[in-house]
C-alpha positions as CSV (number, residue, x, y, z in Angstrom):
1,X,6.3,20.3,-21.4
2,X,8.6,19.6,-18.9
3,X,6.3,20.2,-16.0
4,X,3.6,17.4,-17.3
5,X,6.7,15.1,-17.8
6,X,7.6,15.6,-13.9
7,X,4.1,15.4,-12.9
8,X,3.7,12.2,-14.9
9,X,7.3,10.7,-13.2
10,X,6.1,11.7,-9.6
11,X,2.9,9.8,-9.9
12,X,4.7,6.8,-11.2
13,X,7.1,6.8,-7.9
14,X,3.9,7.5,-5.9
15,X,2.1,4.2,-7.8
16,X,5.1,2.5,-6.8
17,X,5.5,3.6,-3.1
18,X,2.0,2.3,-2.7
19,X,2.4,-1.0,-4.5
20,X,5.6,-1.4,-1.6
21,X,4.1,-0.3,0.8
22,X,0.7,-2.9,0.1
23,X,3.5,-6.1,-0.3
24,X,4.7,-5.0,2.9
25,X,1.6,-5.4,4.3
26,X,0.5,-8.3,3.5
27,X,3.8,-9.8,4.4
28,X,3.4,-8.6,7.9
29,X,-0.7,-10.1,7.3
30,X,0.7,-13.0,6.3
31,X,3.4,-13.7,9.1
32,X,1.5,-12.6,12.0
33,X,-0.2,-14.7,14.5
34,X,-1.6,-12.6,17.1
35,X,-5.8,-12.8,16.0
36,X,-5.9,-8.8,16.9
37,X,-2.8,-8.0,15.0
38,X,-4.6,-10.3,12.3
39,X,-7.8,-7.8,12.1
40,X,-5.9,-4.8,12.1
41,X,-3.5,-6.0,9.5
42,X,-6.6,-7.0,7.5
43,X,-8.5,-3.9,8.1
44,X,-5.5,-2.3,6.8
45,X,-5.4,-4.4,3.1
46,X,-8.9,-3.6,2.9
47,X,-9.1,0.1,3.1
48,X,-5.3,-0.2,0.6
49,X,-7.6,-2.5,-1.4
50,X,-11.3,-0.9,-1.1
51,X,-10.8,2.9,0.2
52,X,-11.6,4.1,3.9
């Protein structure tokens, strides 16, 4: 049992590295100015959001 249980806790901190690293994201999407920085910040969200 205790290998499922670690399994199960090191996909939770993965779910959670992700959902950081997406608000981080879209912080720096919202902040920025530069249009180009602007597209590739956005390109970014969408293949977090939609896949590659």
């Amino acid at each position: 049992m205790r290998p499922a249980s670690k399994s199960f806790e090191d996909g939770i901190e993965a779910d959670k590295r992700k959902q950081h690293e997406f608000f981080e994201l879209a912080e720096r999407f919202r902040r920025a100015s530069d249009p180009e920085e602007i597209m590739r910040l956005g390109d970014q969200l969408g293949c977090m959001i939609f896949g590659d």
